[in-house]
C-alpha atoms as one frame of an Amber mdcrd trajectory, in Angstrom:
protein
   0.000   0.000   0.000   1.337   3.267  -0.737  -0.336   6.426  -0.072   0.364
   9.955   1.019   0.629  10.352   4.087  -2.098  13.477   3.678  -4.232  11.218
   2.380  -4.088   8.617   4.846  -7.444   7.849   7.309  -6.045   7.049  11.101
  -8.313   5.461  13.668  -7.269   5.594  17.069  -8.848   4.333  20.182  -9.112
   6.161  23.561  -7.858   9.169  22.214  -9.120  11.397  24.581  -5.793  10.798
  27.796  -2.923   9.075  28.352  -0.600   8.053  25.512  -3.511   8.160  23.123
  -3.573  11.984  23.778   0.222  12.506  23.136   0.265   9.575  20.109  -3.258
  11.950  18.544  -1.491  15.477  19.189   1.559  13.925  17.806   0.325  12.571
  14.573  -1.926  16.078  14.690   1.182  18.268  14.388   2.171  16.032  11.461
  -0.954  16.694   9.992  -2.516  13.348   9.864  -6.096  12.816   9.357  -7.519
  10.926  12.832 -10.846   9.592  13.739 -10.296   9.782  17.606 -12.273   7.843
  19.438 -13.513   8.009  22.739 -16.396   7.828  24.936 -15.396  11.322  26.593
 -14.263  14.073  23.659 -13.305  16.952  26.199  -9.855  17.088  25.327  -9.887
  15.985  21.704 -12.288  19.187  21.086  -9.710  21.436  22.999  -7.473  20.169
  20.271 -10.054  20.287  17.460  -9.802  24.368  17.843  -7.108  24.387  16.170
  -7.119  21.602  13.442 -10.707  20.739  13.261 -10.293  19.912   9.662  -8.108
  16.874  10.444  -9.042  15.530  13.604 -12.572  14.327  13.791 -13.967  13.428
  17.653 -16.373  10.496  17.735 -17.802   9.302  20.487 -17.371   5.990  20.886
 -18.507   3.265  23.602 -15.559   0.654  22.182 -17.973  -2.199  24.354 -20.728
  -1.552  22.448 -20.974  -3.631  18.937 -23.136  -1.214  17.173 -21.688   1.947
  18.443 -18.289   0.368  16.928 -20.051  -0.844  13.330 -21.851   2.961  13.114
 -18.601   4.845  13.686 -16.455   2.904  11.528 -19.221   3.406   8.816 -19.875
   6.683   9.138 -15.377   7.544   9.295 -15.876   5.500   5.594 -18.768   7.975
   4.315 -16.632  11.238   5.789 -13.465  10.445   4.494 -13.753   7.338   1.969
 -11.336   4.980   3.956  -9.155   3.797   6.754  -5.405   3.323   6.310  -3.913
   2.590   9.920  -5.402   1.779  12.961  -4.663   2.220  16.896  -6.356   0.107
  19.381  -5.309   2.073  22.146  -8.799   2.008  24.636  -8.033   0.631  27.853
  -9.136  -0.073  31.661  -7.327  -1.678  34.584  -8.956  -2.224  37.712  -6.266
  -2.469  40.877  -6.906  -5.033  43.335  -5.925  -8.166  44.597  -7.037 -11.343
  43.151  -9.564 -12.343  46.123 -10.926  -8.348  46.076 -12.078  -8.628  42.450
 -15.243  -9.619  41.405 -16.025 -11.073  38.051 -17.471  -8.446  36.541 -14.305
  -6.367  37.631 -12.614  -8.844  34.995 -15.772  -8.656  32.709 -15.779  -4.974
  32.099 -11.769  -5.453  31.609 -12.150  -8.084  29.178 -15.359  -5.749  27.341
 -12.926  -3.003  26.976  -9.463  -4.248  26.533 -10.194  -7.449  24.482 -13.410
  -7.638  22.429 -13.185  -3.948  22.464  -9.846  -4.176  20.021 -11.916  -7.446
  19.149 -14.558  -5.147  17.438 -12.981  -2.555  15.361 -10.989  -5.037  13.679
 -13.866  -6.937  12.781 -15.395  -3.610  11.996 -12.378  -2.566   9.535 -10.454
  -5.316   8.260 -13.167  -5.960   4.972 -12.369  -2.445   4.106  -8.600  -3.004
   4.309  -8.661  -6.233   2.305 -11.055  -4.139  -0.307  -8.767  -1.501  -0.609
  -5.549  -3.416  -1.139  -3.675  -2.805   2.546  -3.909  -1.371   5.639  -2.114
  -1.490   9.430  -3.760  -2.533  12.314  -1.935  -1.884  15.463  -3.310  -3.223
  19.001  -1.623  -1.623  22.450  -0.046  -4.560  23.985   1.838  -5.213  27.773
   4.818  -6.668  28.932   2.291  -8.309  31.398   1.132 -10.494  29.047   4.083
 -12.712  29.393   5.040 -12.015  33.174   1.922 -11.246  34.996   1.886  -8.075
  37.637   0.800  -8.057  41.129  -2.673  -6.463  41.637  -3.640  -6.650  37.964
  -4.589 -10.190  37.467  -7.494  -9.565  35.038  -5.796  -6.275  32.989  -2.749
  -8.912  32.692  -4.978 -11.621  31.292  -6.475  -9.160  29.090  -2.607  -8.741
  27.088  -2.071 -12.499  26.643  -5.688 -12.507  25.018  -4.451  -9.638  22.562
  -1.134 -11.327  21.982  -2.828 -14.218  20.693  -5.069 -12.613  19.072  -2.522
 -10.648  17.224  -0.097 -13.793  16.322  -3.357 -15.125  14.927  -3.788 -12.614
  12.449  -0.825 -12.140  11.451  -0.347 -15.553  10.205  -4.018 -15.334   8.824
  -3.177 -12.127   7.411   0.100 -13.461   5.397  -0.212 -12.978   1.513  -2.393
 -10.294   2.000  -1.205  -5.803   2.376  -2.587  -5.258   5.926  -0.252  -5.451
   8.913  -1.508  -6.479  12.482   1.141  -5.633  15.253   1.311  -5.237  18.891
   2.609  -1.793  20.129   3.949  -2.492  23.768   4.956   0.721  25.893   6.828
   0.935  29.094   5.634   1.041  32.571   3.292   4.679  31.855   2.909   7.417
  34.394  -1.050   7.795  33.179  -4.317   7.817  35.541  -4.452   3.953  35.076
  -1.774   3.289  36.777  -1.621   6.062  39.306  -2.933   3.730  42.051   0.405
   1.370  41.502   3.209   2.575  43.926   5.949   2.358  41.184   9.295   3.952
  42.218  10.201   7.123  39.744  12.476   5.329  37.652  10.397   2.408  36.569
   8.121   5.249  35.084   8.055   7.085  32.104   5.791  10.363  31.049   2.919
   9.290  28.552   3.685  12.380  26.546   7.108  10.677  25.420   5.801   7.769
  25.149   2.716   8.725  22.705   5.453  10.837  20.393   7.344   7.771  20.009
   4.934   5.578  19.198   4.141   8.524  16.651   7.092   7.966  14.956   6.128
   4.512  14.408   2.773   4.693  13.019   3.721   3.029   9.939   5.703   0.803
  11.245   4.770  -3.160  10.280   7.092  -5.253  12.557   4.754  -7.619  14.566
   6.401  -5.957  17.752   7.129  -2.436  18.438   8.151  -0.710  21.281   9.107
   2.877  21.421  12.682   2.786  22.000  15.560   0.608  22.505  15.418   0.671
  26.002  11.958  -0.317  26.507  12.888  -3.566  24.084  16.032  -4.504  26.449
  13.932  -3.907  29.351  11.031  -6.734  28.012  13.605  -9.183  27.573  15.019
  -8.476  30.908  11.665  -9.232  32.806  11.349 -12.449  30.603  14.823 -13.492
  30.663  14.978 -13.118  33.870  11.796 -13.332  36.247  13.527 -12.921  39.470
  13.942  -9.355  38.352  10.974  -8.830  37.712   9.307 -10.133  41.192  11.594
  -7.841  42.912  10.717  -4.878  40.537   6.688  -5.219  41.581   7.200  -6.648
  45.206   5.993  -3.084  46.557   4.124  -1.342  43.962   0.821  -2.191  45.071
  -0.423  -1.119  48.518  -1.906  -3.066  51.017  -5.509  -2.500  51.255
């Protein structure tokens, strides 16, 4: 698939905080075209102000099968296609195993699974029509080592990794891309309630202008810097290392 980049449609999920705010501004300043979706628009119209012609708020309930089908329709009938998409929505609910209830892990699953689950159903018949596309889905480190206090958000990631190594052999012989974007530990509102010491963190802001950079990137993994890629093979390489990284980030109730 090759396109101009001025031409090109961008979807991206939970658009409205966190790294989806910095990876929308981001592509924004390059002046992308996005469909940002969200079920709250407040700061996406903040940034609409000033290039309302290329950013395009929908609201968005990503659990919601319909609400999904409509928007991805109606992104077609505005704008005639969908190059790249970022399945960014997500929830985490922090609590111990035993202080969960299922539909703690429910909602999780709604969101973080069948909500990526969803728009890929929803767009990949366009993409095969129109001869390519990229599909990337936010993935976590916790998929493969697990994290204290976020037993059902960690269950969630292995679901997408699967998922995504799925596709992508499905998806062999064919233009569109599926890939798993996987960030560092994020200083974002999800996460605030996780006692991580400084270092361990990084700013969402960096980590959304990264991931930017990236957008048309088609390698089945991508992280947003070197040092987030030696740090995943750390934790796996070496679990020990990882236990003692997360022994105290999650406070006693």
């Amino acid at each position: 698939m090759t396109r101009s980049t001025d031409e090109e449609v961008i979807i991206l999920t939970g658009a409205n905080e966190g790294i989806g705010y910095y990876l929308l501004t981001a592509l924004a300043e390059d002046h992308r075209r996005i469909a940002a979706l969200d079920i709250n628009g407040d700061n996406v119209r903040d940034l609409q102000d000033d290039v309302v012609a290329r950013v395009q708020y929908y609201e968005c309930d990503v659990t919601d099968t319909d609400d999904v089908t409509t928007v991805v329709s109606e992104i077609i009938g505005q704008w005639g296609r969908i190059d790249i998409v970022v399945n960014n929505a997500g929830v985490a609910r922090v609590a111990s195993f035993q202080e969960r209830s299922l539909s703690d892990t429910r909602h999780e699953f709604e969101v973080n699974f069948f909500g990526y689950y969803r728009l890929v159903q929803a767009v990949l018949p366009h993409m095969l029509a129109q001869g390519g596309g990229i599909i990337h889905n936010m993935g976590s480190g916790t998929a493969d080592t697990g994290h204290p206090g976020l037993s059902g958000y960690s269950a969630t990631k292995g679901a997408i990794k699967g998922l995504v190594c799925s596709l992508q052999l499905e998806l062999r012989g064919t233009d569109v891309s599926c890939t798993l974007m996987i960030p560092p530990s994020v200083n974002t509102q999800m996460t605030a309630s996780l006692e991580y010491p400084e270092w361990m963190t990084i700013g969402p802001e960096e980590v959304g202008r990264k991931l930017a950079d990236k957008i048309h990137s088609t390698q089945p993994v991508i992280t947003p810097d070197r040092t987030t890629r030696i740090g995943l093979l750390l934790t796996r390489w070496v679990p020990s290392l990882w236990k003692r990284m997360t022994a105290g980030v999650v406070s006693n109730s």
